[in-house]
C-alpha positions in Angstrom: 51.0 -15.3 -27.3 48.8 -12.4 -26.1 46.6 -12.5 -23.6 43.0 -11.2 -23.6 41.9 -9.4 -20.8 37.9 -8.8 -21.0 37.1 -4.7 -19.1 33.6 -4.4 -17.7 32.1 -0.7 -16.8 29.5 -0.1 -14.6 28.9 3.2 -13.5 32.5 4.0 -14.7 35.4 4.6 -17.6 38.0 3.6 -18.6 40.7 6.2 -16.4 44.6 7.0 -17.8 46.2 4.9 -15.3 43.6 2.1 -16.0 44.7 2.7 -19.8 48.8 2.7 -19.1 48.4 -1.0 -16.3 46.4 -2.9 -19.6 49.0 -1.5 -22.1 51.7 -2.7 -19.8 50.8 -6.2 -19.1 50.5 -6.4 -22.8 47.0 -7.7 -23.7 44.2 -7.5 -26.1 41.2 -5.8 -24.4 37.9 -6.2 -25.0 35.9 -3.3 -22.7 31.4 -3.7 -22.4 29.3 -2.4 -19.6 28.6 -5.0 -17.3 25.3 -6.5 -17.8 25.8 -5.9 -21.8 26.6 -9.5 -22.1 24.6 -11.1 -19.9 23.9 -15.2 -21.4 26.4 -14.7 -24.5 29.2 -16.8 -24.7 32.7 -14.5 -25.0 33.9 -14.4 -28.1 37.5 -15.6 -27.4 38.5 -17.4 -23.9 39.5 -14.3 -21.5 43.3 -14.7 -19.4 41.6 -12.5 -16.9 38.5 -9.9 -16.2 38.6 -6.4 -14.8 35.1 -4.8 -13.5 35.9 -0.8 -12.9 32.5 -0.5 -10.5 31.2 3.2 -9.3 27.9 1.9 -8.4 27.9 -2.5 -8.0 27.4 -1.8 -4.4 24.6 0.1 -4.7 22.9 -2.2 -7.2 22.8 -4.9 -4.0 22.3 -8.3 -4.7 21.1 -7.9 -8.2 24.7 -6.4 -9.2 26.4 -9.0 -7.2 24.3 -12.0 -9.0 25.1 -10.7 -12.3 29.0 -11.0 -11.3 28.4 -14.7 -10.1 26.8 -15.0 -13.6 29.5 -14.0 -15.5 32.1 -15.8 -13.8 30.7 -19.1 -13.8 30.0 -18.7 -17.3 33.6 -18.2 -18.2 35.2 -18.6 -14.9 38.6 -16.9 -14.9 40.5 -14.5 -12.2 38.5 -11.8 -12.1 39.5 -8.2 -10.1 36.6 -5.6 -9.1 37.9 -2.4 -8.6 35.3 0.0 -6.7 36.2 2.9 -4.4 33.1 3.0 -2.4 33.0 -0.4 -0.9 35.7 -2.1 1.7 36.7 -5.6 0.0 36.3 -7.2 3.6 32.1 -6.2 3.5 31.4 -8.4 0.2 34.3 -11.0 1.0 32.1 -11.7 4.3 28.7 -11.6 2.9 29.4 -15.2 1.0 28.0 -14.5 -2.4 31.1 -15.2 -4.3 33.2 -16.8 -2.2 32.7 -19.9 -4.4 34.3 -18.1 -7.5 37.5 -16.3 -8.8 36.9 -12.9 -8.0 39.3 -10.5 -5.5 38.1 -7.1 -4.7 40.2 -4.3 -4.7 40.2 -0.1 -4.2 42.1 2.6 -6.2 45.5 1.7 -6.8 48.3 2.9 -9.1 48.9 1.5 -13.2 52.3 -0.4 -12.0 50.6 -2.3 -9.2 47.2 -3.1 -11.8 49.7 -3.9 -14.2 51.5 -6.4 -11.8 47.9 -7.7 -10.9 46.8 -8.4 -14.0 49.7 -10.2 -15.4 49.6 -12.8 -12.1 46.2 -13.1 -13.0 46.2 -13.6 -16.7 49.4 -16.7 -15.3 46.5 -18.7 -13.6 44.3 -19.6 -16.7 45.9 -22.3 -17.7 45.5 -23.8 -14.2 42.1 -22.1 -14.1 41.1 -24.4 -16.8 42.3 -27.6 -16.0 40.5 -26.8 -12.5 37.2 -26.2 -14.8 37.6 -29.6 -17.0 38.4 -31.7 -13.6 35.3 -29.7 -12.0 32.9 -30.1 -15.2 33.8 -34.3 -14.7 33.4 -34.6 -11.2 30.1 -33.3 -11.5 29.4 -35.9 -14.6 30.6 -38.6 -12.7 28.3 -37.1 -9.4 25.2 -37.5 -11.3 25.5 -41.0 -13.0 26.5 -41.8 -9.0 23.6 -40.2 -7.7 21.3 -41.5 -10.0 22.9 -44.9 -9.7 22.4 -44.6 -5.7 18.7 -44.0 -6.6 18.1 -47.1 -8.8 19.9 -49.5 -5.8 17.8 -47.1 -3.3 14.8 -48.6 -5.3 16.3 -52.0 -5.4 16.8 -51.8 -1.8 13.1 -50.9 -1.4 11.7 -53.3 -3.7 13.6 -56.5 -2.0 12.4 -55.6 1.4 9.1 -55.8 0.0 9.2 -58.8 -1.2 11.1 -60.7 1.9 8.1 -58.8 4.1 5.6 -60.6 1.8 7.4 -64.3 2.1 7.2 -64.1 5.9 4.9 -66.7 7.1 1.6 -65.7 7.2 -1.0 -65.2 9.9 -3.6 -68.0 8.9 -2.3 -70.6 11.6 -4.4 -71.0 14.3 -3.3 -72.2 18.1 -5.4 -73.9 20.8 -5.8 -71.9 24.5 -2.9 -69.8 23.4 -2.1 -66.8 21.1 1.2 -65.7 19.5 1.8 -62.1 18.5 4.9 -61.2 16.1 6.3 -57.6 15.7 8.8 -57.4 12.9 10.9 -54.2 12.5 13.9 -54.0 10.3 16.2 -51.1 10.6 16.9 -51.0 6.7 15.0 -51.8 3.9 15.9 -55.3 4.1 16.6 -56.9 7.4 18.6 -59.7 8.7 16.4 -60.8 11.1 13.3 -63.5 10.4 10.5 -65.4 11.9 8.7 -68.6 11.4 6.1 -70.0 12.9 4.0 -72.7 11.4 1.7 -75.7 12.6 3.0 -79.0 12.6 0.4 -81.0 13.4 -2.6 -80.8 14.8 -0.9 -80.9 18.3 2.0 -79.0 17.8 3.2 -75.6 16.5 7.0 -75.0 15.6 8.7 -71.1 16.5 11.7 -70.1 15.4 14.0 -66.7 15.6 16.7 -66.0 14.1 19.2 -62.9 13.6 21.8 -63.3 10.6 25.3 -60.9 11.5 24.6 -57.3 10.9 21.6 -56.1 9.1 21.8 -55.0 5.1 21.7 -57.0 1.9 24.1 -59.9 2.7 22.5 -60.5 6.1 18.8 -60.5 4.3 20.4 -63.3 1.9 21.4 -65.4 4.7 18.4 -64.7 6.3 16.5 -66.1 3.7 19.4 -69.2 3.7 18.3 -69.9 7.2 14.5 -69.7 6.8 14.9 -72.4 3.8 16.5 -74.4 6.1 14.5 -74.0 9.3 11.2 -74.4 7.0 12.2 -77.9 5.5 13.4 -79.3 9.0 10.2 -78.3 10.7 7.9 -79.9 8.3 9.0 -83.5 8.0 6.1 -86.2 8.2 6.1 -89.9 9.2 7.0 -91.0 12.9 9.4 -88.1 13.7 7.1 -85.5 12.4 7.8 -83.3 15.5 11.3 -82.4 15.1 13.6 -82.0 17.9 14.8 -78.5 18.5 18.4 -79.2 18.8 18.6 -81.4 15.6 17.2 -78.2 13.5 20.0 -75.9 15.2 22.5 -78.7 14.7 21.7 -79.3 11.0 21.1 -75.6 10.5 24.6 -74.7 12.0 26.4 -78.2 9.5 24.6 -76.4 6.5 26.5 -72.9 7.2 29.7 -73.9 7.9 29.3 -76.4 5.2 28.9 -73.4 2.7 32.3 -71.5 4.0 31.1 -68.4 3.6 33.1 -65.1 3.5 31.5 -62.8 5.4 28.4 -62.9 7.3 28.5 -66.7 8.6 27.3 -66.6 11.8 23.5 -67.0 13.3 21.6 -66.2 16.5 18.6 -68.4 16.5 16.1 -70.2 18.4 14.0 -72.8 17.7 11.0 -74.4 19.6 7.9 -76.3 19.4 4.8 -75.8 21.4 2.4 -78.7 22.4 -1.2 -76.7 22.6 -2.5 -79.4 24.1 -0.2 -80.4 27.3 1.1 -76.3 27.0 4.1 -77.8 27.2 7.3 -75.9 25.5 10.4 -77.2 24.1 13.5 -74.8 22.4 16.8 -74.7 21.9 19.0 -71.6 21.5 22.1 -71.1 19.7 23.3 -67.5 20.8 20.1 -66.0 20.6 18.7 -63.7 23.8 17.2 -65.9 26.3 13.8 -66.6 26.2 11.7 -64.5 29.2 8.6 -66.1 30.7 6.0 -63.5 31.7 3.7 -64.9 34.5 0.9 -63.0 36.3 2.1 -61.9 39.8 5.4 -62.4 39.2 8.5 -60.7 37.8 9.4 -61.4 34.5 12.5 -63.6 33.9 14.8 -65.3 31.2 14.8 -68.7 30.9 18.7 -69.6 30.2 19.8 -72.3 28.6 23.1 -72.9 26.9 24.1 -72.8 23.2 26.7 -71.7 21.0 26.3 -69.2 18.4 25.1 -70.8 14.7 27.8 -71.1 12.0 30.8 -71.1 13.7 32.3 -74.6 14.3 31.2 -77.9 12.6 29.1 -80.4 15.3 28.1 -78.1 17.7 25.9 -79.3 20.1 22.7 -77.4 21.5 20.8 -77.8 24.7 17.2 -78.6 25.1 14.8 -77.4 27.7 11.5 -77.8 28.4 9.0 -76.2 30.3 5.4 -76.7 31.2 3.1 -73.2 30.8 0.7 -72.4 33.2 -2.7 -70.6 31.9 -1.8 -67.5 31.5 1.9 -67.7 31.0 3.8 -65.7 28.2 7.0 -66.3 26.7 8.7 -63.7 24.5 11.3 -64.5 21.8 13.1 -61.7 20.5 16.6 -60.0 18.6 18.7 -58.3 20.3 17.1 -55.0 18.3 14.4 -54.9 20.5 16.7 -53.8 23.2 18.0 -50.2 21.5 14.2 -50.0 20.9 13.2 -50.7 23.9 16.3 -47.9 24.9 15.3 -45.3 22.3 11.6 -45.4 22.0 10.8 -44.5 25.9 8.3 -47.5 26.4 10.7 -48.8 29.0 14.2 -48.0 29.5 15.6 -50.6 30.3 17.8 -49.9 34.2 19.9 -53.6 34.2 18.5 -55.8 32.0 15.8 -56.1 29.8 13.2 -58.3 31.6 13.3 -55.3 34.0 11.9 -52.8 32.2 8.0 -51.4 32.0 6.8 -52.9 28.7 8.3 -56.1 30.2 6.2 -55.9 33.2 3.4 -54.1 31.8 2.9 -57.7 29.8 1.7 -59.4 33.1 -1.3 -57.2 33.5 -2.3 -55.5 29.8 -3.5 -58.0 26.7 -0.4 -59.3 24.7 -1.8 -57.5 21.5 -2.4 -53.9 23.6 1.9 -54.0 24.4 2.8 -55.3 21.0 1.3 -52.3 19.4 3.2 -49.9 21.8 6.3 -51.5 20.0 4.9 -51.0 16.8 4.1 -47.1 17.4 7.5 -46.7 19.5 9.2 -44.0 17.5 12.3 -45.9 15.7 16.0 -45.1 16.0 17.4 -43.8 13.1 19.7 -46.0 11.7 21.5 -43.7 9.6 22.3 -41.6 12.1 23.2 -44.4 14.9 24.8 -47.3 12.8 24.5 -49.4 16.1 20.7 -50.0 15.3 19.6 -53.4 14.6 16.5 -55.5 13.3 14.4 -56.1 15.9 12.0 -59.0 15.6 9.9 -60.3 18.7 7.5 -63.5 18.9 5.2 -63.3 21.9 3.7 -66.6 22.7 1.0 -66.7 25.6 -1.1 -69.2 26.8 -5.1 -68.6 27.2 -7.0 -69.8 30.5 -9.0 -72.6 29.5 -12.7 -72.5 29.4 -14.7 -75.1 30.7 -16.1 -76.2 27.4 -12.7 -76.8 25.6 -10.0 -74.7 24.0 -10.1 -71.3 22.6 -9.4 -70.7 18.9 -7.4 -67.9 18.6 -5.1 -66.6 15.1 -1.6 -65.7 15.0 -1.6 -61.4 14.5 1.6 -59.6 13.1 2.6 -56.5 13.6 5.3 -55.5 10.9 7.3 -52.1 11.2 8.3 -49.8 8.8 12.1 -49.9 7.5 13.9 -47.2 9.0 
């Protein structure tokens, strides 16, 4: 079979020993002037091109591009022979390192000859190089156009498990609760509920499903089922009893056997507005921390495996009486890297010990809840150790002398990172 060898002129002709190399490797030759061609398609496939250059150097970049051109057109080994120019000065610059092409001074027929018959033996691998190239560029566009329909998914469900949080119409007596809410993907494993359950009583609950993605959002929204139904029964036992929700909660995981991303840190408690007195359980989730005026904060620990791992566990209750003016904050363990990475109180030990922690004493609840909510974020794609972070804040008002003060539950929801 012959090979085709496709000549290109610029500034230049076609020289004896130029003439003698082609007729000894024994090709057809097709010879233009490089540009000629510029956006046709050969005419038959080329084994190898040869540019014969007296001035591609001093055409710049404009020269160069129309080389690029050409070869990714009909890529094949290409040789540019130019006398003027030391291969090493274009070879550095990076504007066809990507392709085919070597550069190369004067040199004698016998060694072009040799050249271009090694070059015209790589087509065959040139092109099954170009058909594996042409499909993995296929396949990288369906992929990246798939990634965008599940990125809009993504976007789409974290909506719409924002909306279904509880809402803020729930009103307490002498007391006000603040929620920030910050996942670090579009859809978050962390939730929050808090809901009156009588007229005396007002139910709180945290919880933080393992890891933070799409299966940790559905059992998220598993647990928040679960916690919703066993805080609003009626009849006598009306209030429920914080262990029992954490003890039927943890039955119903285990009960399901689930593959991956079984286990829970939660908290649930009930608050009597009228005696101020609180009542929670906690099954792995960070200690509670009481915030009083003129005095350090500090967690209030109680004991309590983690949710979802072993059938009958057993959580503790505690109970503690709030003076006027007391806050309790409920939170993830997200708000810690926040806390860490946003500057608004780094925390030295622990994290009752850091500013915004004792800021809380002396500024309103809602003034250091914002400073969460404007903290810059940590990015989660570049730190895969970020987390949701979800706090409730939960203070008690001083009580006028002419009754209780209405106040409304206020959110402050975060943007997905």
């Amino acid at each position: 079979m012959r090979r085709n060898i496709q000549v290109l002129l610029d500034n230049a002709e076609l020289t004896a020993p130029v003439r003698e190399a082609l007729e000894r490797a024994g090709a057809d030759v097709d010879v233009a002037e490089l540009g000629a061609t510029d956006g046709e398609a050969p005419r038959v496939p080329f084994d190898a091109r040869l540019v014969l250059s007296n001035g591609i150097w001093a055409g710049g970049d404009e020269k160069l591009a129309q080389l690029n051109a050409l070869v990714e057109r009909d890529p094949c080994a290409t040789l540019v022979i130019s006398a003027n120019s030391p291969a090493s000065t274009v070879l550095g610059s990076g504007a066809t390192q990507a392709f085919p092409v070597d550069f190369a001074g004067a040199m004698t027929a016998g060694e072009l000859a040799g050249r271009l018959s090694a070059m015209c033996g790589l087509r065959t691998t040139m092109e099954s190089l170009r058909e594996r190239l042409a499909d993995a560029r296929q396949h990288g566009e369906a992929l990246e156009q798939r990634v965008g329909t599940l990125s809009d998914d993504l976007r789409l469900a974290g909506d719409l498990q924002r909306e279904l949080l509880p809402s803020v119409a729930t009103e307490l007596q002498g007391a006000e609760v603040e929620i920030f809410y910050r996942p670090a993907n579009s859809v978050s494993g962390d939730l929050y509920y808090v809901a009156r359950v009588d007229r005396e009583h007002t139910a709180i609950s945290i919880a933080d499903a393992t890891g933070h993605g799409v299966g940790a959002a559905f059992l998220s929204a598993f647990v928040e089922r679960t916690l919703a139904r066993t805080s609003s029964r009626s009849g006598r036992d009306a209030i429920p009893e914080p262990q029992e929700v954490l003890e039927l909660l943890n039955d119903e995981i285990v009960g399901r056997n689930l593959r991956e991303c079984h286990f829970v840190a939660a908290l649930f408690a009930v608050y009597n507005e009228r005696t101020r007195v609180l009542r929670w359980a906690r099954g792995g989730a960070p200690y509670p921390i009481l915030v009083r005026p003129g005095a350090r904060p500090r967690q209030l620990k109680t004991e309590g495996p983690i949710v979802g791992v072993s059938a009958g566990a057993r959580f503790d209750v505690v109970e503690a009486r709030l003076e006027p003016g007391d806050g309790v904050i409920f939170h993830t363990d997200g708000l810690e890297s926040l806390l860490r990475e946003s500057g608004v109180g780094c925390p030295p030990r622990s994290i009752e010990q850091t500013s915004w922690f004792e800021a809380l004493g002396r500024r309103p609840l809602s003034q250091e809840m914002r400073a969460l909510n404007t903290a810059s974020a940590p990015d989660s794609e570049s730190d895969p150790h970020v987390d949701d972070a979800t706090v409730v804040a939960l203070r008690t008002w001083r009580i006028p002398e002419n009754g209780f003060a209405n106040t409304p539950i206020r959110e402050s929801h975060a943007a997905a990172v």
